[in-house]
Rosetta silent file (secondary structure, phi, psi, omega in degrees, C-alpha in Angstrom):
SEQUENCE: XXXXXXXXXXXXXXXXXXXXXXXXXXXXXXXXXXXXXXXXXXXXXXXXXXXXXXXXXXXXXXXXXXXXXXXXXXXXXXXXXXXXXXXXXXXXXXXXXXXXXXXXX
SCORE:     score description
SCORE:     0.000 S_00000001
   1 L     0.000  144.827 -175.084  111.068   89.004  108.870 S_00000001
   2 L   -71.302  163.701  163.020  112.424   92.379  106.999 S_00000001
   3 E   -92.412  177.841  179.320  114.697   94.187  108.305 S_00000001
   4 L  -100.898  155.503  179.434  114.326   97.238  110.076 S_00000001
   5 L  -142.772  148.737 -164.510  116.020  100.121  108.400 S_00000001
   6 L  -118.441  168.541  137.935  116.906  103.689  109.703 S_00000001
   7 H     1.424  -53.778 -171.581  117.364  107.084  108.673 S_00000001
   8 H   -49.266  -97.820 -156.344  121.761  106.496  108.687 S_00000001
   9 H   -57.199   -1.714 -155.168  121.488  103.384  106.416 S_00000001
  10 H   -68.583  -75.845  179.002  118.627  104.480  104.689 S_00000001
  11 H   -66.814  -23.878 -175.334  120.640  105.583  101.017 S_00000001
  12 H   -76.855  -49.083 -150.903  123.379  102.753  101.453 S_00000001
  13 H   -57.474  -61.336 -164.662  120.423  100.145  101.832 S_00000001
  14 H   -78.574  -86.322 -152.910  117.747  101.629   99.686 S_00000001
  15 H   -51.206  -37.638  178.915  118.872  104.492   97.351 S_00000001
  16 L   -98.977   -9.195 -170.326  122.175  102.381   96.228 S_00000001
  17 L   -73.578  113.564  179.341  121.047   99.128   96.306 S_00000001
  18 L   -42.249  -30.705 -165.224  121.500   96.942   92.773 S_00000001
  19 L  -101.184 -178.138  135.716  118.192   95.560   93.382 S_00000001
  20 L   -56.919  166.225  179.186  114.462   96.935   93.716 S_00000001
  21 L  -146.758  155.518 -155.129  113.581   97.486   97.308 S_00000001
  22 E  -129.538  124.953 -172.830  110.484   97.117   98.661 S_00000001
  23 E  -124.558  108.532  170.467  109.783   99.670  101.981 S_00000001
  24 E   -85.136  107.228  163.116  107.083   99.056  104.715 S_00000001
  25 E   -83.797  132.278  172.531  106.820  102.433  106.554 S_00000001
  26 E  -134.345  168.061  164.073  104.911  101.074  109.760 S_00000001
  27 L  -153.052  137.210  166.259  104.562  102.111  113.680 S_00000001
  28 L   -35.146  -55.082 -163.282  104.097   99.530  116.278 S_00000001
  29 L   -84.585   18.249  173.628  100.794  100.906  117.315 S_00000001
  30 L   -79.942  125.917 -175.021   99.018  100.410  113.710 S_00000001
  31 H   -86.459  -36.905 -161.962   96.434   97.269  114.080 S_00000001
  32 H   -64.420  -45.343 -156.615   96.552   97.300  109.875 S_00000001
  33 H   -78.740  -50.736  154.386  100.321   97.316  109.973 S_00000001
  34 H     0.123  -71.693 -173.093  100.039   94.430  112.183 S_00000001
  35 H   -77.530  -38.973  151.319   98.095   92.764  109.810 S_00000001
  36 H   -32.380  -64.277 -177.362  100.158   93.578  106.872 S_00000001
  37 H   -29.892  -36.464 -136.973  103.213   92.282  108.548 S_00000001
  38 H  -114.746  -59.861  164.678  102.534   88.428  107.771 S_00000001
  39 H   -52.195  -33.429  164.295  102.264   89.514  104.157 S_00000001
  40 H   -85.353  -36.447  153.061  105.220   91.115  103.928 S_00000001
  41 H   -50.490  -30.576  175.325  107.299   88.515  105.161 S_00000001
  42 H   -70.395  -30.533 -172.141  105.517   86.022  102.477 S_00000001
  43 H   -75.268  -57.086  177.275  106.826   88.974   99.935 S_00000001
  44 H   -47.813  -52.631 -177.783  110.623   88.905  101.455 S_00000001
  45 L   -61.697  -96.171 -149.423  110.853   84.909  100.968 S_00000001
  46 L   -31.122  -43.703  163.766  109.060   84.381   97.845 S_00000001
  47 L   -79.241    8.688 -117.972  111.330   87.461   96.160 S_00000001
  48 E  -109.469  135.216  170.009  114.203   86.899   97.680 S_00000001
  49 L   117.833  -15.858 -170.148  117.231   87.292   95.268 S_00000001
  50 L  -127.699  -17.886 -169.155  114.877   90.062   93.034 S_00000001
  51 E  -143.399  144.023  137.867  113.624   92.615   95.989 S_00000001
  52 L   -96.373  150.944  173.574  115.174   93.357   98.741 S_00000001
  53 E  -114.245  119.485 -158.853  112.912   93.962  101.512 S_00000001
  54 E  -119.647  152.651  156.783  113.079   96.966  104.600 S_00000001
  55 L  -124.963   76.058  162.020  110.518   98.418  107.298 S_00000001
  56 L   -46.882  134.815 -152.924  110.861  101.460  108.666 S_00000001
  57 E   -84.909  117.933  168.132  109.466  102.407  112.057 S_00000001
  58 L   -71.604  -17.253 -170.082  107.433  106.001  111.212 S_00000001
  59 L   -71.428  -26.968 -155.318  106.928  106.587  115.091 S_00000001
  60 L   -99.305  -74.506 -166.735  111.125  106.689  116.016 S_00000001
  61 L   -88.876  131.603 -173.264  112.391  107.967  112.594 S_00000001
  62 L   -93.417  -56.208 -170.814  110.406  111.303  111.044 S_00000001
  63 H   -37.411  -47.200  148.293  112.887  112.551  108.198 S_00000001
  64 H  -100.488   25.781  176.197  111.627  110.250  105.873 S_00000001
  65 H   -73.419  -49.508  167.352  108.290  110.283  106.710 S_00000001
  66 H   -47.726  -64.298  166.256  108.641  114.223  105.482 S_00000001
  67 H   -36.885  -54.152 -155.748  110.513  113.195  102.637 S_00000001
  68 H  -105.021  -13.389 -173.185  108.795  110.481  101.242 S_00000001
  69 L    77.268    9.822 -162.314  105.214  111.830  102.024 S_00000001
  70 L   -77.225  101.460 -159.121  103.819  109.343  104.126 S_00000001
  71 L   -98.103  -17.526  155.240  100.798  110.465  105.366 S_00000001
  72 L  -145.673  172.972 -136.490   99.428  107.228  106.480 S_00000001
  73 L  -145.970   69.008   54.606  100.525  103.850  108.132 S_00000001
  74 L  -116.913  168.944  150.760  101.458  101.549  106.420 S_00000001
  75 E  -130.222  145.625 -166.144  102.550  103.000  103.070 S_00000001
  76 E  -114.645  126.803  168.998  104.583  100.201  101.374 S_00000001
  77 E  -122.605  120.742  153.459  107.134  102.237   98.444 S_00000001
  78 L   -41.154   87.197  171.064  108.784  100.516   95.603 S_00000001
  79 L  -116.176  135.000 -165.922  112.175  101.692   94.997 S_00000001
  80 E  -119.511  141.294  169.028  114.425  100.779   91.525 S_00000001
  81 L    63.169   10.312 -159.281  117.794  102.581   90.808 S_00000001
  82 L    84.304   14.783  169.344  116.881  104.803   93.533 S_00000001
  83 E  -143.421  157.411  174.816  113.645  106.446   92.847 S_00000001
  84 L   -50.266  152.126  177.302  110.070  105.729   93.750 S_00000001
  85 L  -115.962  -42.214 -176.821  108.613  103.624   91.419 S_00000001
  86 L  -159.158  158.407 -171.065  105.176  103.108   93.284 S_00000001
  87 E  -138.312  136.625 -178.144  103.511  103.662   96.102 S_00000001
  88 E  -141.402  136.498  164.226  100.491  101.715   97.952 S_00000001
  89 L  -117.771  129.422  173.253   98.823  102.592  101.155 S_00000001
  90 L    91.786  169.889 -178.952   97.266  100.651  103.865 S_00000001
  91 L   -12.602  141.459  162.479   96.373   96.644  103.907 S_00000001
  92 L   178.233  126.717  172.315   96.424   94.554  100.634 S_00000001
  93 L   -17.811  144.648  162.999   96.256   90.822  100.110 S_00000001
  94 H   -67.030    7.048 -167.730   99.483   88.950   98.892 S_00000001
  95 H   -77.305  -62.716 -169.157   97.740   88.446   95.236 S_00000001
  96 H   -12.921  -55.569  175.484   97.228   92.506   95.794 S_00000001
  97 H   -99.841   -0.209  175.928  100.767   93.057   96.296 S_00000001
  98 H   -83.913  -58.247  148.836  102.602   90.506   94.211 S_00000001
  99 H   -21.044  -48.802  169.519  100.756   91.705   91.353 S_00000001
 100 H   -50.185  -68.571 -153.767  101.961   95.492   92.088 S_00000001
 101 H   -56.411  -38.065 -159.026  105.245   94.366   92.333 S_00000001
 102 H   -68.152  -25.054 -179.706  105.690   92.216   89.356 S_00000001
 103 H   -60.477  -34.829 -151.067  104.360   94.891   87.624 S_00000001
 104 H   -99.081  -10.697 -172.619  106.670   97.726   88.499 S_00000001
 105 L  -121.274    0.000    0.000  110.278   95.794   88.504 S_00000001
């Protein structure tokens, strides 16, 4: 299961990280994110050594919900070198999102 990542650790994790990183903004009460969830774990193994993978809770931390634009739940962002690469919001298949990724790293 990703990890959860916060606001603090956010730039060491993400922003600094040698690898792409892959970011599920979620909140516990989303039935989609829910549903997502099972897919994103299939994304963490299957990548594991080429993405790192994080989820951030949008309900607890807000600054980079402001930042980052997230306007709905989930928004999954692709980050390389430290900058968005791509952005996809709400449910999507693992072909959906394997397919994204491979594209963008």
């Amino acid at each position: 299961m990703a990890t959860r990542i916060y606001t603090e650790d956010f730039s060491t994790k993400v922003l600094e990280s040698d690898l792409p990183v892959l970011v599920d903004f979620y909140s516990d009460s989303c039935v989609v994110c829910k549903k997502l969830a099972p897919t994103i774990c299939e994304i963490e193994e299957d990548y594991e050594g080429k993405v790192s993978v994080f989820k951030y809770n949008t309900g607890y931390d807000k600054k980079l919900v402001e930042e980052y634009g997230i306007l709905s739940n989930p928004t999954v962002i692709l980050f390389k070198d430290g900058q968005v690469v791509g952005k996809q919001v709400g449910a999507k298949d693992y072909d959906e999102l394997s397919d994204w990724i491979d594209g963008l790293i």
